[in-house]
N, C-alpha and C positions, 0 to 999 in steps of 0.2 A: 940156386940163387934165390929162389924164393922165398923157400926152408929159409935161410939165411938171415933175408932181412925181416922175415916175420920174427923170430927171434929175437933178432937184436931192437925192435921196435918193441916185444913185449919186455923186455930188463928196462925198459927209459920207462913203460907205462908203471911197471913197478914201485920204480923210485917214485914217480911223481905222486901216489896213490900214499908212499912214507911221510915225504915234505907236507903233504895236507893234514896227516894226523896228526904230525907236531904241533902244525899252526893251530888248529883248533886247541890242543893239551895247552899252549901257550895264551890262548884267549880267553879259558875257563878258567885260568890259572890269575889272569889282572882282573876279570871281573870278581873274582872273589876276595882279592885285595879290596878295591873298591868299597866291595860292601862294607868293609870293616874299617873303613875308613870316616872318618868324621865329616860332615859337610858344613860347607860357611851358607849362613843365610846370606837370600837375594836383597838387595838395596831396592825398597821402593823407590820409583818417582815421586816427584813431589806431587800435591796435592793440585797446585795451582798451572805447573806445566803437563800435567794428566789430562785435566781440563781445557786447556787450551788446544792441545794435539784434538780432543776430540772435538771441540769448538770447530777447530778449522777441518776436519773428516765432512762435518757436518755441512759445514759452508759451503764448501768444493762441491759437496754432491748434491747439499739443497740450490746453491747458486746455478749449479749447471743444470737442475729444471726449470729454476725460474726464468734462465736465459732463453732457454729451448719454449718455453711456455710462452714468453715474453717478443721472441723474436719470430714466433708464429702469431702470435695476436698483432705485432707490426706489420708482418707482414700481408697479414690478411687487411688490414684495415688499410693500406697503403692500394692493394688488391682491390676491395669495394671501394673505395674515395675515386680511382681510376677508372672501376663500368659504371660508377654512377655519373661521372663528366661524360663517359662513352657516350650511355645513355640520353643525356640533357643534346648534346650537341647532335646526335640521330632525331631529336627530335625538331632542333631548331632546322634541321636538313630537310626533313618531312615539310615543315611549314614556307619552305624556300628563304629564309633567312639564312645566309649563306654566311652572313658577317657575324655573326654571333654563333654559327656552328665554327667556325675555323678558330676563334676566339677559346671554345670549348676544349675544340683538338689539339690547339695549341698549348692546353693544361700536360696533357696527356706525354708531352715530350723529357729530353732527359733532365732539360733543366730542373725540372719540378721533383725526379726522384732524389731517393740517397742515393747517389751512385759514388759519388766519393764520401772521404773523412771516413772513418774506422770503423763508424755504425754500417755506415752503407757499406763496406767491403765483407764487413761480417755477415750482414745481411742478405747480402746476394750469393753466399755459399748456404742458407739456409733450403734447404728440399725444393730446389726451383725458382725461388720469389724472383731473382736476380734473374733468372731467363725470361720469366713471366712480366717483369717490368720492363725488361728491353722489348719484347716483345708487344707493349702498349704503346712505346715510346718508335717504335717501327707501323705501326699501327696510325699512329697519330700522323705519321708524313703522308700515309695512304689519302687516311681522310681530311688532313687539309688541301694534297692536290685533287681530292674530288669536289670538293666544298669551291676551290677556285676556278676547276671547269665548268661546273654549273653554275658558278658566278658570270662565266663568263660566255654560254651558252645561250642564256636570257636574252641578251639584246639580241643574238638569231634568233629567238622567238618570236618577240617583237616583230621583226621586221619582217619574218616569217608571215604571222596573222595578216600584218598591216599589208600583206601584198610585195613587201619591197623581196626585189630580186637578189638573193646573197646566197653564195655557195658554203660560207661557213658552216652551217646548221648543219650538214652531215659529216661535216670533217670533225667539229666539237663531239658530235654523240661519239663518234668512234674513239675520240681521246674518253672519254669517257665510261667507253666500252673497256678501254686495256686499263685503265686504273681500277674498275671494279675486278676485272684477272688479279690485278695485283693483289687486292682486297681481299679475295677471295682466299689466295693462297697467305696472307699473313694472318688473316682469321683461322684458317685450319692448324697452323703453329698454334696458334693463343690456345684453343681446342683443349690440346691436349696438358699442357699447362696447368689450365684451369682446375682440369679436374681436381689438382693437389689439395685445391683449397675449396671445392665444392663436396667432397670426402669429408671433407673438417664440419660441413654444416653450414658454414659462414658466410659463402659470398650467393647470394643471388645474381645471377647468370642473364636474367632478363635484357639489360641491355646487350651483351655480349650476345645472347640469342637473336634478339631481333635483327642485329646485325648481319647476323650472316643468311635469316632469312631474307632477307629485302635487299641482298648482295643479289643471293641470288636467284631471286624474282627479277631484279633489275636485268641483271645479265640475260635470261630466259625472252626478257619482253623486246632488250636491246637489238639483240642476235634478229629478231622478227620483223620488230618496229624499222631498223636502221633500212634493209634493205624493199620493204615497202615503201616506206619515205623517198626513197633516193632511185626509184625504178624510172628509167629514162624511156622504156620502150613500152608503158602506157600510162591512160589519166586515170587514177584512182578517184573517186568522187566518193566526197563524207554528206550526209543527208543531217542538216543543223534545223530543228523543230523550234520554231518558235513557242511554246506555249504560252495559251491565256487561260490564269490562273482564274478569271471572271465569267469562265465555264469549265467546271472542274471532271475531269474524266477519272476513274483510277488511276492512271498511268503519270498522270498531273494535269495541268490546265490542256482545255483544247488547242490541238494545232490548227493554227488558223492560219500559219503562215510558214515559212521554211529558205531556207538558202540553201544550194547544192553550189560545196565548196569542191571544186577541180584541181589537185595536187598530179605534179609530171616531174621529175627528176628532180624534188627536193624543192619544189616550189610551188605557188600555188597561184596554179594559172588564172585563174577567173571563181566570182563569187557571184553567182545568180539568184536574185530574190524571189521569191514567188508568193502569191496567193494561194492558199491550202487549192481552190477553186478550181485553177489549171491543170492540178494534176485528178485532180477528182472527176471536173469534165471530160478527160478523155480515158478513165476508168471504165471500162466495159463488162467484167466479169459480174456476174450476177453471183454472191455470196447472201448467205444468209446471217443476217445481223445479230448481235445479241441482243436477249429479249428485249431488255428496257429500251433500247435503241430503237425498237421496230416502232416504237412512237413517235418517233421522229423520222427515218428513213427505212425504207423496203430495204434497200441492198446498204450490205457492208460496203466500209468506202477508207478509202487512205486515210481520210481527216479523222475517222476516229477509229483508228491502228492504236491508239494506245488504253486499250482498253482493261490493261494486265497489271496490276496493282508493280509487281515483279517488271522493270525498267528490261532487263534482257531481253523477257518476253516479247514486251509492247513494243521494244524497239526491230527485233526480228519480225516481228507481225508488219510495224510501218514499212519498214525496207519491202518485203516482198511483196505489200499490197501496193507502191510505188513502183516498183518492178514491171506489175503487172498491166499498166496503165498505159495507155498508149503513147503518153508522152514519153517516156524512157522506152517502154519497150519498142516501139517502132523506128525504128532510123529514119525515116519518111514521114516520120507525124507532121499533122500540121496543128496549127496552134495561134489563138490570137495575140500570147507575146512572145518576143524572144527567148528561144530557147536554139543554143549549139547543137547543131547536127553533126552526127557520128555514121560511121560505116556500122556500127555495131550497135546493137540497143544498151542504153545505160545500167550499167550493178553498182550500184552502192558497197560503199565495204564496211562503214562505219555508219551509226545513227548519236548526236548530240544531242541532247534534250533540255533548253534553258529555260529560265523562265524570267520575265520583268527584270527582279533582282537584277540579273547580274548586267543587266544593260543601264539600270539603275546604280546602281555600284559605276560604273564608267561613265553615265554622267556626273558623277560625283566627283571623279580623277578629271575629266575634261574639261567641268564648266557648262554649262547653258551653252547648248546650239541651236542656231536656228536656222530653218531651211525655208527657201526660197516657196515653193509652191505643194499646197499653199503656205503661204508666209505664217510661220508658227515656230516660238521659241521652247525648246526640252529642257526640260530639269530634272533631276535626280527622282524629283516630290512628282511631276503632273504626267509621269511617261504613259502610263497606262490609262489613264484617263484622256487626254491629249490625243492618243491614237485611235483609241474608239471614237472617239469625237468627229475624227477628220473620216474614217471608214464610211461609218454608220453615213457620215453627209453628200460623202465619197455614192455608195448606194443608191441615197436618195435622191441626186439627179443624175445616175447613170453616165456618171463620169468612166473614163474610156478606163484607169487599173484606179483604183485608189489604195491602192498597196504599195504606190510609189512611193509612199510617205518612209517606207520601212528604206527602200531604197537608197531613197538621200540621207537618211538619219545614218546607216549602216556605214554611207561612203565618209560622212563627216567625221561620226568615229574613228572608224580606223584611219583616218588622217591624222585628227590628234593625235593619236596613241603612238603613231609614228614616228612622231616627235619629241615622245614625253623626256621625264627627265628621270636618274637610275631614284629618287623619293618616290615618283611615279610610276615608276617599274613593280617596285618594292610595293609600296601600295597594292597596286593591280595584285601581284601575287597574293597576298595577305587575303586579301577578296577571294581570292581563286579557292585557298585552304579553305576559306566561309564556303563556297559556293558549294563545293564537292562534302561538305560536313552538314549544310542541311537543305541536299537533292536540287538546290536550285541548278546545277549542273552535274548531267548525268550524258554516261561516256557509254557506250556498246562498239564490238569491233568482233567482223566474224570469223576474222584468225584469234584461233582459241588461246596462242602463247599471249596475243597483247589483250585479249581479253582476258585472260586469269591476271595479269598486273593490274590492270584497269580495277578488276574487283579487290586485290588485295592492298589497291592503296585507297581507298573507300571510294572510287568514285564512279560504279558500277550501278547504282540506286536499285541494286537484285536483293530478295525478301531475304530474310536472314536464313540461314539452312542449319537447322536446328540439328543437333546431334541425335545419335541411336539412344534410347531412355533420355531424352531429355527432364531434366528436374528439376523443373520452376515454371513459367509462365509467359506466353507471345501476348500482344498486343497492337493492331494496327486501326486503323480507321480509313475505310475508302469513300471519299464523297462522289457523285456522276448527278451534275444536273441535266435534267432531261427536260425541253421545252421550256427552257428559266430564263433565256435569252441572257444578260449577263450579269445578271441580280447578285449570283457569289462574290462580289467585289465588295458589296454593304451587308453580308452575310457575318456574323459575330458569333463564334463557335466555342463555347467550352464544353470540354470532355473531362468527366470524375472518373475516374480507374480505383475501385476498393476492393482489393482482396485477403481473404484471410484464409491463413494456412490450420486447417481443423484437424486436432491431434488424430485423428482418422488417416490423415496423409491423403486429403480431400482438400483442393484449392477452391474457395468458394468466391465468383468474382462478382463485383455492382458495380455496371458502369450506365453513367449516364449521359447525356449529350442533348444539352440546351443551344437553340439556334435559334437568332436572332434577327429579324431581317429590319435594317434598318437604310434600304432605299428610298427614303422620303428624305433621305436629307440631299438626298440628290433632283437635281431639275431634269436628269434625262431619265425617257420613258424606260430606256433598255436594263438600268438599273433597278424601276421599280417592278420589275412585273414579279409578278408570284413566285414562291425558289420551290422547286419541286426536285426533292434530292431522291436518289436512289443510294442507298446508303449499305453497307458491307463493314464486318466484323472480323477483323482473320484470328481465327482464337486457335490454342493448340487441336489437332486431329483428337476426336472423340472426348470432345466436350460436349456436355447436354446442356439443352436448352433448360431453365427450369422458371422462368418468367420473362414478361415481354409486358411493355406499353407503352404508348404514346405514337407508335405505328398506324400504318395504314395499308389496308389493300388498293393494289393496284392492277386491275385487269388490262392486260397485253391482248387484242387480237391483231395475229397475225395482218398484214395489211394485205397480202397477196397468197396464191396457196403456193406454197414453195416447192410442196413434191409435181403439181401439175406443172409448173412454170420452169420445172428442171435445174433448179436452184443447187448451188454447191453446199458443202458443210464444208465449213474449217474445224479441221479434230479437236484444236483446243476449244474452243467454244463450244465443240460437240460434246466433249466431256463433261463441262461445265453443267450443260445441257440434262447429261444423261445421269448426273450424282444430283440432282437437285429435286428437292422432295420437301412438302408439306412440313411441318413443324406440330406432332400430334396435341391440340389443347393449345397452338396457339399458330391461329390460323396468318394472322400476318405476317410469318415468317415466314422464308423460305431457305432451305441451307443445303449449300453443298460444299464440294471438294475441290481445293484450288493449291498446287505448288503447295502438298503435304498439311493442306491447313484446313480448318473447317470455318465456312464462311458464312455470316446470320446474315440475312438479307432482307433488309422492310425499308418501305418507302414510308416521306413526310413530305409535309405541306405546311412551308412559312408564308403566310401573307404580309408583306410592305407594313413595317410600324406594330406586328407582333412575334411575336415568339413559340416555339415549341420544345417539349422536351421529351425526348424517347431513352427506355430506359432497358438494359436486360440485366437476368441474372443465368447465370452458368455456373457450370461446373466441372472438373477434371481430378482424375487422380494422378499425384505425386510419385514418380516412381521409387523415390526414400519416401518415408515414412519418418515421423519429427522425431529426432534424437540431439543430444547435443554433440553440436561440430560439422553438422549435416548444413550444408550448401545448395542455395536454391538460387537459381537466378533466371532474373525479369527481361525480357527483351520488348521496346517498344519502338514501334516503328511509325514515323509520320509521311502523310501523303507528299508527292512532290507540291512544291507550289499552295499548298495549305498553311492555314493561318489561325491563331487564338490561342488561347490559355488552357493548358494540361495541370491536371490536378491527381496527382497519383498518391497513396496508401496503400502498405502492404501491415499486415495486422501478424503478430507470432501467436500461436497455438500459446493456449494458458501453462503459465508456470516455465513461460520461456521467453526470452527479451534476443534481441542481435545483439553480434558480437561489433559488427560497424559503430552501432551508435549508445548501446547500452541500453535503449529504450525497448520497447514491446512493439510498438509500432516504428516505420518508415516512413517519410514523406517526402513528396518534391511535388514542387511549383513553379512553372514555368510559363510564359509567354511567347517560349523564341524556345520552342524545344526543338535538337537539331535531327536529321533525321533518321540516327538510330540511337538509340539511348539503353545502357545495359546496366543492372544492376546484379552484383554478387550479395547475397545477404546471406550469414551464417547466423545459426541460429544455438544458441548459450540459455544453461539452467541457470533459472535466476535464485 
């Protein structure tokens, strides 16, 4: 069987092996007809429809770049038109204008896209834009229901400070809380989105960044803040620093005064005023003072806790030397005024630091008040004069607190304000942004989530923390008057700041600083007495000194011997202490190491109706080196509570001008400089 079909399968492979030879004999056989065959010419196309066919080749596939081209430059520019409104309305948010950020957001929604008609349906199949636009337009509902909870958050605030009892204030943060969630998660959609069109080069992200930073710093501070605020099972107490800017310490004016604000389950049970005096009197710890101080007192003392340029510092210093005192520490203290007894000794959790201003600023919102005893009317213009007035008179007949005055003023306030109207809300806020932008109000808090918000929304008054190779130049000025009694009030300060960048990649700075004492125009003695400043430079770490004048020496002795008397050291001051060293070739300096910085330190002497002027010169290297494109930047910082005119110059290395302004040099001039000021200056071959 197999023989068989093997067989009859090879006679069929046969045949089929014949049928192929024919067909091939038969195809050699028409192509060579062919050949011998005549052919007709091809008919051109015309000339004018040849050209058209390729007219339209062209069209079709130049049109369909210019679309794709076209409908990516729309759509980026629709792209940037919507984080730049992001932007503007995060900003009117920062500033607590609530009405004009929701106005912003309200850009942002679908009305305003193409979302319909032919352009827009085309548009939104382009590489994303149509997700990335719903997505702003989803964005935008976020932030107008945040914009109206914090609209609506304010009068809890209000009523909050003012004392009045309202349980909203922790129900709003928490609607608050879950919108920024929401935020949170429609930002991380935008996210990625974005990138389509930051790949291209074209959109700057900044507003879109910021946002989702300060989403979630918010959320970090909320999660903290909410349940401190709202803790029923004890009294959190915040430590509010009055300073007097008409004795200036580094940290800003002396505290001479203070309230310890008592907060218990979302409210704020009691506001106690106090005399710096109270608690200083029942201060026992024997600490050893910083130098310039020990001309005035033997032992460190709570009143002058703010001895640290750096607002965290000074305020962690005040807290614990307040701590320390018998009048918190002791549950059994006694005391000549009232003060609430506790089972437990008082902590502080938070320190406020105001100054004048901002109580100035709310006589401004309120109106003149005036209080009964003694009978004295306040205005926005005579606060700070008006209260030394009543003190100092307060003192000199041993009147039983004369710090009552602060008392009544405080209770009149927050009365008004309790009532204000939402112009007057609005107002208030506006001030607020003022206050926290130049240190008239500085925030500290010793849970480190609300203190990292506290700092990243500037209202922290902590030295700037300069990066690893920083590349450009710090600037601060610390004034401390010591023994001036309150002369800084008719004290007239300008400070020259002249640096030039020497093609060396060598920062060469001059600055100088004219004071003017002009307490004769005043009738009280406290203002005229002699201004004896102890004055500090915070310049970058390893700068040289390379001139000095209009200084003075000031010899410090000791008042008491501090190793036999068993005296304590506070480390930070022991540091201070222990980096500070002569100035070789110029002896009225002295400099040390402070919070990364190098600090020049010489004392001056204003006498009533004239003037002095002290001058240095320094130096540092540049960690670039001048090229063109090469970025340098200035950071200046002003004392809290300090006042006068800043006069700043930055000079470019020869054969090079800024890219900012086209010129070779930089300027600014100011009177109200706020209190951190930064400049970027890039530097261009001219």
């Amino acid at each position: 069987m197999i023989t068989m079909k093997w067989g009859m399968q090879s006679r069929h492979d046969d045949e089929e092996i014949r049928m192929n030879e024919l067909t091939h004999v038969a195809r050699a056989e028409k192509r060579n007809q062919l050949k011998n065959y005549p052919q007709k010419p091809r008919t051109a196309l015309p000339r004018g429809i040849k050209a058209a066919l390729i007219g339209l080749a062209v069209f079709f596939v130049g049109g369909s770049i210019f679309s794709v081209f076209f409908l990516r430059h729309k759509a980026t520019e629709l792209i940037n038109t919507q984080a730049t409104t992001l932007h503007a309305g995060i900003a009117d948010l920062q500033n607590f204008d609530t009405t004009g950020a929701e106005q912003q957001f309200s850009l942002l929604g679908g009305a305003n896209l193409p979302a319909s008609g032919l352009f827009g349906k085309v548009l939104s199949l382009f590489q994303g834009a149509g997700g990335t636009l719903k997505s702003f337009g989803d964005l935008s509902g976020q932030l107008s229901a945040l914009a109206q909870k914090i609209a609506n958050v304010q009068p809890d605030v209000f009523a909050f400070v003012s004392g009045v009892q309202n349980n909203n204030l922790v129900t709003d943060l928490n609607g608050i809380k879950d919108t920024l969630a929401a935020l949170d998660a429609d930002s991380s959609q935008l996210s990625g989105e974005l990138s389509l069109f930051n790949n291209a080069g074209s959109f700057d992200g900044g507003g879109y960044l910021t946002l989702r930073t300060q989403v979630k710093d918010a959320e970090s501070f909320l999660n903290a803040f909410i349940p401190w605020l709202s803790d029923a099972s004890s009294t959190h107490h915040v430590l509010v620093l009055l300073e007097n800017p008409s004795e200036m310490r580094p940290g800003g004016g002396f505290i001479g005064s203070y309230a310890d604000v008592a907060i218990k389950g979302g409210a704020v049970q009691s506001v106690s005023v106090h005399d710096i005096a109270d608690v200083d009197a029942a201060f026992k710890p024997n600490i050893v003072p910083p130098m310039p101080l020990q001309l005035e007192n033997a032992r460190w003392r709570p009143a002058d806790g703010n001895w640290f340029f750096d607002f965290p510092t000074s305020a962690s210093e005040t807290i614990g030397l307040f701590e320390q005192s018998d009048l918190y520490a002791s549950a059994t203290a006694s005391s000549s005024v009232s003060v609430a007894t506790s089972s437990t000794p008082t902590t502080f959790d938070a320190a406020i630091a105001i100054s004048p201003q901002v109580v100035s600023d709310l006589l401004s919102i309120t109106g003149p008040i005036t209080i009964a005893h003694p009978s004295t009317t306040f205005t926005a213009d005579n606060l700070t004069v008006q209260i030394q007035k009543i003190v100092q008179a307060g003192q000199a007949t041993a009147a039983t607190y004369p710090k009552d005055v602060l008392r009544s003023l405080s209770q009149a306030i927050f009365q008004r304000l309790a009532s204000s109207t939402p112009d007057e809300q609005q107002q208030l806020l506006n001030d607020a942004a003022q206050w926290v932008s130049d240190r008239d109000a500085m925030v500290y808090f010793k849970n480190s989530d609300i203190e990292s918000f506290v700092q990243a929304f500037g209202a922290g008054g902590e030295m700037d923390q300069l990066p690893h190779n920083f590349n450009g130049d710090y600037f601060a000025l610390a004034n401390a008057d010591i023994n001036s009694d309150k002369s800084e009030l008719y004290m007239a300060q300008t400070v020259s700041y002249d640096a030039t960048i020497g093609s060396d990649g060598t920062l060469a700075d001059h600055v100088i600083i004219d004071r003017t004492h002009n307490g004769k125009q005043s009738p009280s003695w406290w203002y005229q007495t002699t201004n004896t400043d102890y004055m500090q430079l915070f310049v970058p770490d390893g700068s040289s000194l390379d001139n000095e004048s209009g200084g003075m020496v000031r010899n410090v002795s000791a008042p008491v011997n501090y190793t036999q008397q068993g005296y304590s050291t506070d480390p930070l001051l022991l540091a201070i202490v222990s980096s500070t060293r002569q100035t070789f070739g110029y002896p009225n300096v002295a400099s040390h190491e402070e919070d990364g910085r190098e600090a020049f330190a010489v004392w001056s002497r204003t006498y009533a109706g004239k003037s002095t002027e002290v001058a240095f010169d320094y130096s540092h290297e540049l960690s670039t080196p001048p090229a063109s494109g090469v970025q340098y930047q200035f950071v200046f910082e002003r004392q809290s509570g300090a006042t006068g005119d800043e006069k700043i110059e930055v000079d470019a290395p020869l054969g090079y001008e800024f890219a900012e302004n086209g010129l070779a040099s930089f300027t600014y001039e100011s009177t109200s400089t706020p209190g951190r000021l930064v400049f970027n200056l890039t530097l261009q071959k001219i």
